[in-house]
C-alpha positions as CSV (number, residue, x, y, z in Angstrom):
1,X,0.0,0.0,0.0
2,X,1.5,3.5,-0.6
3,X,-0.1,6.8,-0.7
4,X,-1.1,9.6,-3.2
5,X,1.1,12.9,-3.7
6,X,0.9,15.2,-6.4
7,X,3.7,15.8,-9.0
8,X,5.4,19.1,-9.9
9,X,2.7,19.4,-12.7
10,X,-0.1,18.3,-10.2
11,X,-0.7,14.7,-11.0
12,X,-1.4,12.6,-8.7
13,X,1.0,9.8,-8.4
14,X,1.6,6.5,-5.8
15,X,3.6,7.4,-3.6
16,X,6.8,3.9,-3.6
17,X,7.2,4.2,-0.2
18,X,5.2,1.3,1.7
19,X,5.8,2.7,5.2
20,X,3.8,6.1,4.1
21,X,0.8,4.6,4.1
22,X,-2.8,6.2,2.0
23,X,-3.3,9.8,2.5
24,X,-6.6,11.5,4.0
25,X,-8.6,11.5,1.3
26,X,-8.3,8.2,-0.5
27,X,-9.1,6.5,3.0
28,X,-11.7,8.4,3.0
29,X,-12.7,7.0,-0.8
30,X,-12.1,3.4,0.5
31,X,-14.9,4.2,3.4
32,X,-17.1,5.5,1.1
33,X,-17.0,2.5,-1.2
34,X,-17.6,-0.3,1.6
35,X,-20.5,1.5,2.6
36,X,-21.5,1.1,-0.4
37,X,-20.0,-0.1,-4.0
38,X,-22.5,1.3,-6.6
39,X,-21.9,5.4,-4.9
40,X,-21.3,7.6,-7.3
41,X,-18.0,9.1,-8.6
42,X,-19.7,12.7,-7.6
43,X,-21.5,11.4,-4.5
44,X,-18.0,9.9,-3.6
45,X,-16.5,13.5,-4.6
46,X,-19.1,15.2,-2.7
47,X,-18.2,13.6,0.6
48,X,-14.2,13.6,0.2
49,X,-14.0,17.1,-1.3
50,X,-12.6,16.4,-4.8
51,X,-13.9,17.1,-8.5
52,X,-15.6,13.8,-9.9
53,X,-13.2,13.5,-12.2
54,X,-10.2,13.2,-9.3
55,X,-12.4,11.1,-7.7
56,X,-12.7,8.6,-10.7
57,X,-8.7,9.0,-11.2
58,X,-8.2,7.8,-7.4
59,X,-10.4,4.8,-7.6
60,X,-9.2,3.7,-10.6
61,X,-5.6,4.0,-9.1
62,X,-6.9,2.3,-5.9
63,X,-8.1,-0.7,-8.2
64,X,-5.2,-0.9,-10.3
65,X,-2.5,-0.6,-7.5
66,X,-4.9,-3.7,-5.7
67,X,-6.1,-2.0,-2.9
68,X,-9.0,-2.4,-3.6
69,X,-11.2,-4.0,-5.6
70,X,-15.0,-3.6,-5.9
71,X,-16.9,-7.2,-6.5
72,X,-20.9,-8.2,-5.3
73,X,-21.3,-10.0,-2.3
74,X,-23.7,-12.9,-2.3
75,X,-25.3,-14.8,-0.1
76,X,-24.0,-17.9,-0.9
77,X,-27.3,-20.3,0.0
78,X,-29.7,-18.0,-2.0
79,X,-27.6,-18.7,-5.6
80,X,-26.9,-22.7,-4.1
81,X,-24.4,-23.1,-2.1
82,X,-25.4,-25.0,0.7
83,X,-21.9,-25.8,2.2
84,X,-19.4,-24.0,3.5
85,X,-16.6,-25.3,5.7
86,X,-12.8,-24.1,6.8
87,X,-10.3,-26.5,5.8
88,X,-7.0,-26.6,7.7
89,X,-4.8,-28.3,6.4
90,X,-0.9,-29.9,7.6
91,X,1.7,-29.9,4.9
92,X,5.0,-31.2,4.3
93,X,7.0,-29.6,2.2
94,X,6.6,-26.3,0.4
95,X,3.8,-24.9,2.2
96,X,3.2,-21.7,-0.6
97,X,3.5,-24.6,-3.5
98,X,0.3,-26.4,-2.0
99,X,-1.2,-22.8,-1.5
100,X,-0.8,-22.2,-5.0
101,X,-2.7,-25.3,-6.1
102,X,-5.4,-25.0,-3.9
103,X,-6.2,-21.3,-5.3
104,X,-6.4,-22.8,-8.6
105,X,-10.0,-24.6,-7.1
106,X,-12.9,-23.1,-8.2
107,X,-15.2,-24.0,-4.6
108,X,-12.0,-22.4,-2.6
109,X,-12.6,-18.5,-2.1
110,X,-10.1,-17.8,0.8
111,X,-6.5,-19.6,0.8
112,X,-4.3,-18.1,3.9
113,X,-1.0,-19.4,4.6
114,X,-0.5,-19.2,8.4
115,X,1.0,-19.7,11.6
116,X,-0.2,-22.6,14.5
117,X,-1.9,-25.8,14.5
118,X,-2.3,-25.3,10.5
119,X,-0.3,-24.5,7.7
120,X,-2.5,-23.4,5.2
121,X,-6.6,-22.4,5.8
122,X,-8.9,-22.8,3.0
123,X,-13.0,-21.6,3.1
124,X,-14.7,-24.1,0.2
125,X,-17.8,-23.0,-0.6
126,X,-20.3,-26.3,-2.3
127,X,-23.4,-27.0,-3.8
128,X,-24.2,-29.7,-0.8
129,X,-22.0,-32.2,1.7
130,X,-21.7,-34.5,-1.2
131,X,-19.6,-31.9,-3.3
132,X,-17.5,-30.8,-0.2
133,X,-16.5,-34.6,0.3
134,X,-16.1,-34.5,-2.9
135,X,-13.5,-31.6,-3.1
136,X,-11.7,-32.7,0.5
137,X,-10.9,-36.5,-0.9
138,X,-10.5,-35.7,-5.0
139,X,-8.8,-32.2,-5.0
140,X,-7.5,-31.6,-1.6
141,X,-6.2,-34.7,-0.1
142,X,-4.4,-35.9,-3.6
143,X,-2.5,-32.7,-3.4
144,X,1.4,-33.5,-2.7
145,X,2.5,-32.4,0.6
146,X,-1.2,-32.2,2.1
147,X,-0.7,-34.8,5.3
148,X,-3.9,-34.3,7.1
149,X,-6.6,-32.0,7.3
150,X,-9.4,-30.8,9.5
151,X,-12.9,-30.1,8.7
152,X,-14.9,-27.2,10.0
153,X,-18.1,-27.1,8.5
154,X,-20.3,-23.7,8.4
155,X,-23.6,-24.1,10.1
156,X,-24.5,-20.4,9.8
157,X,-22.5,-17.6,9.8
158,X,-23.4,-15.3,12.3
159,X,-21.4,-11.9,10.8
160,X,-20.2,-11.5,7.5
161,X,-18.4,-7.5,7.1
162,X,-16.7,-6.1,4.3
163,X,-16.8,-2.6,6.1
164,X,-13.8,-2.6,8.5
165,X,-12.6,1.3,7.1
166,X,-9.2,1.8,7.1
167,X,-8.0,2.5,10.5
């Protein structure tokens, strides 16, 4: 993540330096847009103080430097899928090779290496049980490196945020 500053000829750059952080106004942006995705360039512009067409230039930016990115979130039951579960999972070996093939499965839609009991977490999200058992034995398990996993299957999900600002 790096920040905005403006050029000699007042264009607004990225600023290389990690450690500076975003400025002001594009956390402010960020806010605006996990309130709500579909606001308006000049509604955004309106609230941080910018013309729209700044505005547009920063979110762009933001998007293209990864930041952010602005997708629909679904409730995953009401377009069927029925299951979800957190997979942990032991490896042996090169943990961020097994990391990489389990991105590359369509029902996975979180992959975190990490730190404790686990080496690598994985939310699958399936049609029903039958397609989760499915993924755990056929795509998961045959995996080289995988040694063991661990099964925590989603009965309901309680909170679900994409709003957390930018602190």
């Amino acid at each position: 993540m790096g920040g905005y500053d403006d050029d000699i000829l007042g264009n607004t750059t990225l600023i290389d330096d990690p450690g500076s952080g975003l400025d002001a106004v594009s956390k402010r942006i960020i806010e605006q847009l996990q309130q709500d995705g579909r606001r308006s360039y000049a509604a955004i512009a309106r609230a941080v103080g910018l013309s729209e067409a700044a505005t547009r230039q920063r979110v762009q930016r933001l998007i293209d430097e990864r930041v952010v990115q602005i997708a629909a979130v679904t409730d995953a039951a009401a377009i069927g899928f029925h299951r979800m579960a957190l997979l942990g999972i032991k490896v042996e070996g090169d943990i961020r090779r097994v990391a990489e093939e389990l991105t590359a499965l369509p029902e996975a839609e979180y992959v975190v290496i990490c730190a404790g009991q686990f080496d690598v977490l994985v939310e699958l999200l399936c049609v029903d049980d039958e397609h989760l058992l499915q993924v755990i034995d056929e795509s998961v398990r045959t995996i080289a490196g995988v040694t063991s996993t661990e099964t925590f299957v989603y009965l309901k999900v309680a909170k679900e945020t994409y709003q957390w600002g930018t602190r």
